[in-house]
C-alpha positions, 0 to 999 in steps of 0.5 A: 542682207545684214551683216554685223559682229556680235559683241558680248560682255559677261560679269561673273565672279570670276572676273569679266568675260568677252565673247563676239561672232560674226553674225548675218542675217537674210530678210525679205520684206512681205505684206506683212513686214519684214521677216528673217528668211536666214541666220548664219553664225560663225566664230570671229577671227581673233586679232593678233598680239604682233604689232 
């Protein structure tokens, strides 16, 4: 199982734009290599702006 947050950077005229998800994925490993059985994808939680 991997596991990892996806980050994105986008440059658009309108400015910069960052977009991230949490992201894991199940491989199990055959004759032939490895392969991914599973992807799960879910929004990350957003750090607050409290100290």
């Amino acid at each position: 199982v991997v596991s990892y947050t996806f980050m994105l950077t986008i440059a658009t005229e309108a400015g910069i734009k960052h977009r991230t998800h949490n992201e894991s994925r199940v491989l199990i490993k055959g004759e032939n290599g490895w392969q991914i059985v599973h992807v799960h994808k879910s929004p990350s939680r957003q750090a607050s702006d409290a100290p």
